[in-house]
N, CA, C and O of each residue as an XYZ file, in Angstrom:
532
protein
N      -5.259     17.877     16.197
C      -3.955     17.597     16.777
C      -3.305     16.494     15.954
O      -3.857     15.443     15.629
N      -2.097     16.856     15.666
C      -1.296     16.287     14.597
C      -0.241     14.989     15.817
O       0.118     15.565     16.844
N       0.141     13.682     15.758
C       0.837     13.123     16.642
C       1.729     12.715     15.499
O       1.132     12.163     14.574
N       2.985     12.861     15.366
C       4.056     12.055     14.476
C       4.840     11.126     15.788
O       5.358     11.388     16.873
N       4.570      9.901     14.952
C       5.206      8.591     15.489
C       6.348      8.339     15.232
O       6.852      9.174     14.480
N       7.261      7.206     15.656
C       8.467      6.974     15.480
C       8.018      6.285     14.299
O       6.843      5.958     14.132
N       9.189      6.005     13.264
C       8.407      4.262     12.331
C       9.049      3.267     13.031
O      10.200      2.887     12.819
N       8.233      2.815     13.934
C       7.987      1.655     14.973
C       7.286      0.988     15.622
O       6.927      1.894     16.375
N       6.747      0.103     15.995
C       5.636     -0.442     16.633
C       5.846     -0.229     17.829
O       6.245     -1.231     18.423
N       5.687      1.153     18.760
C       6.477      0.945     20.054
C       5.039      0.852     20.723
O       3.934      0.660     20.215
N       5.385      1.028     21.869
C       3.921      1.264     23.044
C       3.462      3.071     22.485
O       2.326      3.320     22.083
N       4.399      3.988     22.556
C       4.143      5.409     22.097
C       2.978      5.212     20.267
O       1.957      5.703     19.786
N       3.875      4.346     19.949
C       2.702      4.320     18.627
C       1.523      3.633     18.994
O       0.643      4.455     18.739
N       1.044      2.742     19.387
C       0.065      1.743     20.329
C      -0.784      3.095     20.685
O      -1.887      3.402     20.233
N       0.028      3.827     21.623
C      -0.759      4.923     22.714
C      -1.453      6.130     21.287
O      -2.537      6.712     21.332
N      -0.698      6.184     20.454
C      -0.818      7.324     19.400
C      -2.452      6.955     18.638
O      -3.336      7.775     18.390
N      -2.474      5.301     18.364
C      -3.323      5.067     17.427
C      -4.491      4.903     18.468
O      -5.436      5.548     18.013
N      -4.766      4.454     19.400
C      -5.318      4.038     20.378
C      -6.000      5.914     20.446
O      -7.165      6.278     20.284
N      -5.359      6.358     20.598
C      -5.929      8.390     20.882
C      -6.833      9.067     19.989
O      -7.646      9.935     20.307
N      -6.486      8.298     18.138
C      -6.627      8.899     17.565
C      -7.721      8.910     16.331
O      -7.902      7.773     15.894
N      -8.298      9.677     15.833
C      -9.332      9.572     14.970
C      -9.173      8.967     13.898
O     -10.033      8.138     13.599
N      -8.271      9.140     13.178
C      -7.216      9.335     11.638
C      -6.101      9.167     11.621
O      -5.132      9.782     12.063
N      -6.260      8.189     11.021
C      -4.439      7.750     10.556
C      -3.501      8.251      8.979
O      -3.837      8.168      7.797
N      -2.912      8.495      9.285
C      -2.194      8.766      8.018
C      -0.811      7.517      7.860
O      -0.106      7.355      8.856
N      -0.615      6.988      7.037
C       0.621      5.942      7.019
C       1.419      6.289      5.844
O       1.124      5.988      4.687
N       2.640      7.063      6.288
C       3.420      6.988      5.370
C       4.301      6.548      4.850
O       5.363      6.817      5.412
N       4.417      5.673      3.566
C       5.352      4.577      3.184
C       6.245      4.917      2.327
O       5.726      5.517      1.385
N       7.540      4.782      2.217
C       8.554      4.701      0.978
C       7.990      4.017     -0.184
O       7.119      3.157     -0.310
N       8.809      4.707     -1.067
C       8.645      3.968     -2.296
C       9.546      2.990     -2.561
O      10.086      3.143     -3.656
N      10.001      1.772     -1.775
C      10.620      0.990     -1.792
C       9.749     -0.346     -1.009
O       9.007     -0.448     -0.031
N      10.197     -1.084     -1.840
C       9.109     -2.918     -1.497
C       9.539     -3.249     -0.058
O       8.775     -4.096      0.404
N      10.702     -2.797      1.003
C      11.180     -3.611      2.009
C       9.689     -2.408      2.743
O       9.265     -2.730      3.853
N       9.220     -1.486      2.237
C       8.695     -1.012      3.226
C       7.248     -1.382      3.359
O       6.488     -1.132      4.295
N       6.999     -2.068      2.167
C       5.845     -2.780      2.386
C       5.341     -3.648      3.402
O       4.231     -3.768      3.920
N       6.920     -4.478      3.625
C       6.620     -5.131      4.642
C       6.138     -4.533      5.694
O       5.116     -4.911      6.268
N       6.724     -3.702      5.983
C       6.264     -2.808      7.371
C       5.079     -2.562      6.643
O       4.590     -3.624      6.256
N       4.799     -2.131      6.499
C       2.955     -1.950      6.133
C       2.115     -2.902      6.585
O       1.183     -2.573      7.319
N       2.348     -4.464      6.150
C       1.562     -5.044      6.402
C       1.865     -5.469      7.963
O       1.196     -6.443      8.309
N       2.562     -5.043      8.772
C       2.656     -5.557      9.823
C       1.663     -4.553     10.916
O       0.887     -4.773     11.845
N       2.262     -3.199     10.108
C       1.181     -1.953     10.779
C      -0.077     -2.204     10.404
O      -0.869     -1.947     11.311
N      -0.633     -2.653      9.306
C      -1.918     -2.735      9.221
C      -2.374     -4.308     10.258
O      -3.419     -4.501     10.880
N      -1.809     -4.737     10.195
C      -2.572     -5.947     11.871
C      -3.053     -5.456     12.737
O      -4.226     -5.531     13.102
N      -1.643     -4.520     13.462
C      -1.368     -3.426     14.436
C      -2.756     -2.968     14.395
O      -3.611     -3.422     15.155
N      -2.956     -2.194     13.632
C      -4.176     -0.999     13.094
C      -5.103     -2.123     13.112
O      -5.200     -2.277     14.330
N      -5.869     -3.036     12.578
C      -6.926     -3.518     12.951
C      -7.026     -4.359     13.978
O      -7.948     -5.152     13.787
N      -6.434     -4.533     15.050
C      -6.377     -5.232     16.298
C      -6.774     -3.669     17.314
O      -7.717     -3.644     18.105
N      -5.826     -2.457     17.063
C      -6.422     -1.283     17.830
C      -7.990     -1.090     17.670
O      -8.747     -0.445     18.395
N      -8.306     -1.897     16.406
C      -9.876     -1.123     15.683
C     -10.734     -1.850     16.848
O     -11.587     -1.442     17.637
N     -10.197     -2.969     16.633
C     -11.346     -4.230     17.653
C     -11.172     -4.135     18.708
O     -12.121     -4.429     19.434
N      -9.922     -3.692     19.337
C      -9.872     -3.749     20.931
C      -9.921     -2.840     21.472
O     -10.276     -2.928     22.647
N      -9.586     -1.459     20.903
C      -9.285     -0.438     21.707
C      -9.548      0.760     21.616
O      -9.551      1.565     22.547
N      -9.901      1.068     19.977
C     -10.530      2.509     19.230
C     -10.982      1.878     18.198
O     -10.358      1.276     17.324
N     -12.176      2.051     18.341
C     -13.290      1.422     17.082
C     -13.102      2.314     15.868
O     -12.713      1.929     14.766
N     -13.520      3.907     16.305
C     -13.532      4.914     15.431
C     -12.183      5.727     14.435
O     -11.984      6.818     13.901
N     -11.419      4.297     14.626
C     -10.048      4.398     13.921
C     -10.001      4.249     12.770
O      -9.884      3.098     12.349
N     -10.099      5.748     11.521
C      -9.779      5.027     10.100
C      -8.745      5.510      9.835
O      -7.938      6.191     10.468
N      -8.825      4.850      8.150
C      -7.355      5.571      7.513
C      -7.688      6.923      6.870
O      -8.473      6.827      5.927
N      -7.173      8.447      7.234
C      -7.104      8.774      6.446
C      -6.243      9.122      5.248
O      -6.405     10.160      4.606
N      -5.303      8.193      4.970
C      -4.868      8.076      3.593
C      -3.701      8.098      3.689
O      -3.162      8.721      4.603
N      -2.685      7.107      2.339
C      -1.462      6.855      2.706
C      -0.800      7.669      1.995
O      -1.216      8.063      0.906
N       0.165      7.982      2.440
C       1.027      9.303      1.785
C       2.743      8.297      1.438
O       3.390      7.714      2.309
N       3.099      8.378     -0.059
C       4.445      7.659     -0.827
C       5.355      8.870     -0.547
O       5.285     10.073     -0.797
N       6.192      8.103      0.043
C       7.659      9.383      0.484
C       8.708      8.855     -0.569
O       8.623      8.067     -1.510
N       9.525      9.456     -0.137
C      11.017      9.662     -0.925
C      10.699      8.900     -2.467
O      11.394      8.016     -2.969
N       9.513      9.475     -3.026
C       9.761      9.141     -4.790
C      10.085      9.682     -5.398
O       9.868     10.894     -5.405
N      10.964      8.906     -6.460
C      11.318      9.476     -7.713
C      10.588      8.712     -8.757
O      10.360      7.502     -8.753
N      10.206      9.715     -9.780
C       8.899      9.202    -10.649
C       9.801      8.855    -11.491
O       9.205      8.441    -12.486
N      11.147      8.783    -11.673
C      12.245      8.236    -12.801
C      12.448      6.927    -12.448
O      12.655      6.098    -13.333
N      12.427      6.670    -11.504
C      12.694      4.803    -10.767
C      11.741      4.216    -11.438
O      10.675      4.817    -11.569
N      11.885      3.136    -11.911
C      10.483      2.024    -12.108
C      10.406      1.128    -10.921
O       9.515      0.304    -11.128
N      10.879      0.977     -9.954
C      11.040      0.487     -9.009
C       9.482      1.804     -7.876
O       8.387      1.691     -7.326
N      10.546      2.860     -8.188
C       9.525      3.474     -7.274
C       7.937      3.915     -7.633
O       7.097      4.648     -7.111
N       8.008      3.045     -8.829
C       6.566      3.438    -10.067
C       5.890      2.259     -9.624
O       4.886      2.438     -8.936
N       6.196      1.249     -9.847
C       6.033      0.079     -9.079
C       5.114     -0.316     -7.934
O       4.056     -0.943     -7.999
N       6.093      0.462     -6.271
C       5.617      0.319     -5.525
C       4.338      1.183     -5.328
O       3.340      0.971     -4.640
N       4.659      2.189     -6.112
C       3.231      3.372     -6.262
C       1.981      2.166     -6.629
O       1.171      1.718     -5.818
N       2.077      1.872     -7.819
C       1.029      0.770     -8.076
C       0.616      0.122     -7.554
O      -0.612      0.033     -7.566
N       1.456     -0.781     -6.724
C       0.957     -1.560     -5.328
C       0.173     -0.795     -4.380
O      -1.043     -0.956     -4.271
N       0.838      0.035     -3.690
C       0.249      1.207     -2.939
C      -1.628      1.762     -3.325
O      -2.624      1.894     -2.614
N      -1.407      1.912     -4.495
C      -2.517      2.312     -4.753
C      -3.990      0.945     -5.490
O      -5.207      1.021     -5.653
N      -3.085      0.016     -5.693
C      -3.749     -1.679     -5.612
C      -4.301     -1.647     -4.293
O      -5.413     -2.146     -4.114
N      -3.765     -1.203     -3.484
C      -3.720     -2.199     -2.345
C      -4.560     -1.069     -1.260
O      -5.369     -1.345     -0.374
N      -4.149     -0.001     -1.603
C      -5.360      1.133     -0.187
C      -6.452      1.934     -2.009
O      -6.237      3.049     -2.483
N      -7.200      1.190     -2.410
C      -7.484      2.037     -3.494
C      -8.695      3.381     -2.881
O      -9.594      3.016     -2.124
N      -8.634      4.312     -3.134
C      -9.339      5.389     -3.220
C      -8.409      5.940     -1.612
O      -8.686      7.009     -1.067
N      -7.604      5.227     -1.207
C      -6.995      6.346      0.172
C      -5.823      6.244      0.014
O      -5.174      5.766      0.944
N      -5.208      6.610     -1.086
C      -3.869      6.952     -1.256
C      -3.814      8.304     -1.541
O      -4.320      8.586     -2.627
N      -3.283      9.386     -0.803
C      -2.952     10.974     -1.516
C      -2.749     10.743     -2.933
O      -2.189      9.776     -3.449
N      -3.243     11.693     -3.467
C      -2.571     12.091     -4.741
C      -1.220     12.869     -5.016
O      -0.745     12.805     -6.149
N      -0.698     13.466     -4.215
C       0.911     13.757     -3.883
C       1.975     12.471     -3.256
O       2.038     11.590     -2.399
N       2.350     12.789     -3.823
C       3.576     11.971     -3.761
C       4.753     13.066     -2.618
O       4.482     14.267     -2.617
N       5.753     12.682     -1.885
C       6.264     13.407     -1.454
C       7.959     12.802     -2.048
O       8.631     11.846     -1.661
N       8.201     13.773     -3.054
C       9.484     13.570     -3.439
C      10.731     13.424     -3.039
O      10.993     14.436     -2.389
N      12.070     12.398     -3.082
C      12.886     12.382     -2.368
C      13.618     13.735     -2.799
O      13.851     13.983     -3.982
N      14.020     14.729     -1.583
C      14.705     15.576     -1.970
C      15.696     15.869     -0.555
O      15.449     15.442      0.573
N      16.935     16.760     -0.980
C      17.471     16.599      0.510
C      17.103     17.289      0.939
O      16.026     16.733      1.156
N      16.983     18.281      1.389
C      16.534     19.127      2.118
C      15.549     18.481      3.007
O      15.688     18.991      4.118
N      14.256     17.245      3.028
C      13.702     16.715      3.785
C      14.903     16.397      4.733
O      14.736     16.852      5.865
N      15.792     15.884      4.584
C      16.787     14.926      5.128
C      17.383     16.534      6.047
O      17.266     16.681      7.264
N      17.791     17.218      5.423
C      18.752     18.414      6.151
C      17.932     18.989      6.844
O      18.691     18.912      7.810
N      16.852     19.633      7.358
C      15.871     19.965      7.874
C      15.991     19.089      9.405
O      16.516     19.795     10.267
N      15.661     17.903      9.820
C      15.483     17.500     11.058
C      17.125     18.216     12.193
O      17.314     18.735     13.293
N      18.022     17.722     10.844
C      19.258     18.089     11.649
C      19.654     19.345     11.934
O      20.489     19.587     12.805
N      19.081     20.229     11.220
C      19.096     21.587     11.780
C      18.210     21.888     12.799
O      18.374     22.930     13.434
N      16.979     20.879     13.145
C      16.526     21.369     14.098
C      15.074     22.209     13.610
O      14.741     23.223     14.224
N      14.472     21.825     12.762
C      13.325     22.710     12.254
C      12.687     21.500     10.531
O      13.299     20.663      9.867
N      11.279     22.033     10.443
C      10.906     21.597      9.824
C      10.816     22.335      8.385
O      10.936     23.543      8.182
N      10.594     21.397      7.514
C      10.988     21.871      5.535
C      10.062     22.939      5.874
O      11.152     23.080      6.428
N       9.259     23.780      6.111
C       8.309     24.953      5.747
C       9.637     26.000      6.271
O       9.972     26.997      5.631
N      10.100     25.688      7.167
C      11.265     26.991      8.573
C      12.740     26.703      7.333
O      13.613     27.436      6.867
N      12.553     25.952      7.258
C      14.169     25.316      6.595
C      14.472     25.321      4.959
O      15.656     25.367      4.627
N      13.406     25.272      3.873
C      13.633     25.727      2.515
C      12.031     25.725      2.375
O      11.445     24.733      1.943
N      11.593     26.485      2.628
C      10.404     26.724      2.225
C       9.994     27.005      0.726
O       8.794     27.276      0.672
N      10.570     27.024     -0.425
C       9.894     26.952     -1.404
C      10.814     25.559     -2.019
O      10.885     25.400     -3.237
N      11.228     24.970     -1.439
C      11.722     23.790     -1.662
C      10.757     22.899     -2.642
O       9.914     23.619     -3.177
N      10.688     21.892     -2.915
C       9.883     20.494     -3.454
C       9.813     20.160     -2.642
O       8.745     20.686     -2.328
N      10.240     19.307     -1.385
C       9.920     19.290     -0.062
C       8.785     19.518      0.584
O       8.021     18.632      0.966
N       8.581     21.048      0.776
C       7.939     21.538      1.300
C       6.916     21.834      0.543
O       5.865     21.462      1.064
N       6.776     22.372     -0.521
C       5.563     22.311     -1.624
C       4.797     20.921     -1.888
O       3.625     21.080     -2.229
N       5.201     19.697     -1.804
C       4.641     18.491     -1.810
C       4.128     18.204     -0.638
O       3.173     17.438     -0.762
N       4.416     18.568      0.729
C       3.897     18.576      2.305
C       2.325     19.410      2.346
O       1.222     19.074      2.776
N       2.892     20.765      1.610
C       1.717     21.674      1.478
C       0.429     21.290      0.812
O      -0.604     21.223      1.477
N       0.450     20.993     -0.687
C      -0.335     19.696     -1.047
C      -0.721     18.606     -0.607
O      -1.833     18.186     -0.927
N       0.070     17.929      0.191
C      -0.577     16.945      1.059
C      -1.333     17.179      2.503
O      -2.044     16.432      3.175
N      -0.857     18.599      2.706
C      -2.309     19.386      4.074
C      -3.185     19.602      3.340
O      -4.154     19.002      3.806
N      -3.667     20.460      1.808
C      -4.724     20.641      1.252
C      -5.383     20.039      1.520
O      -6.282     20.279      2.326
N      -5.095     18.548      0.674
C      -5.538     17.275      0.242
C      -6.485     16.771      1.894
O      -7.622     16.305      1.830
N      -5.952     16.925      2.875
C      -6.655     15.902      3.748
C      -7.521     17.086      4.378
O      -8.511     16.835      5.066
N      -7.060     18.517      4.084
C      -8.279     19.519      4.512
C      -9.538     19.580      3.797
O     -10.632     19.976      4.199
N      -9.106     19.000      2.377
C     -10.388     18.733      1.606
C     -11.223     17.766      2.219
O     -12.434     17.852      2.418
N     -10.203     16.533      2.589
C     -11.461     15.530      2.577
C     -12.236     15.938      3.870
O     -13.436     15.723      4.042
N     -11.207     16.699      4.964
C     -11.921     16.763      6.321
C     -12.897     17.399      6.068
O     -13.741     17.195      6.941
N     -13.275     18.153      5.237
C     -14.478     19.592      5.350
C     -15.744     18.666      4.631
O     -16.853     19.170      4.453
């Protein structure tokens, strides 16, 4: 069972991590979102000690990159400094269609399915079906 959170520290995310086996954290490729990272990772090890022991990461997934930014090359580096060996190896590229998709009401597989979008999502289910098996 898959739970997508708000990006927020609400009580619903609290209740989400608190439920759950595996975490996935997905971050922009931009430095303001780091911050949020490190605030979720407190979050995440305060749930570990108080409330779900059996809480890991399974692996952080970089959204909206462009491998042309050095900015977004950057934060990749950090990213992968900083969670080393649990960072996906996909990257999930900024493309619109991620963006046009919610507002229609359906997700990138229903909405441009051979998109970049959706081909980088698909790779990133492989990826964590590998490690699950």
């Amino acid at each position: 069972i898959l739970i997508d959170c708000p990006p927020s520290l609400s009580l619903l995310t609290l209740n989400a991590l608190t439920a759950s086996d595996r975490l996935i954290i997905p971050v922009q490729a931009q430095f303001l979102a780091m911050r949020g990272m490190a605030k979720l990772m407190q979050v995440v090890h305060k749930v570990q000690q108080r409330l779900n022991s059996d809480l890991s990461i399974a692996g952080v997934l970089i959204t909206q990159y462009d491998g042309r930014k050095n900015l977004n090359k950057s934060v990749s580096e950090l990213v992968q400094e900083t969670f080393q060996g649990k960072v996906f190896s996909t990257h999930i590229r900024n493309a619109i269609t991620l963006a046009e998709a919610p507002t229609q009401g359906q997700d990138i597989f229903h909405y441009a399915p051979k998109s970049a979008g959706a081909e980088d999502y698909e790779k990133v289910c492989n990826e964590l079906l590998t490690e699950i098996k």
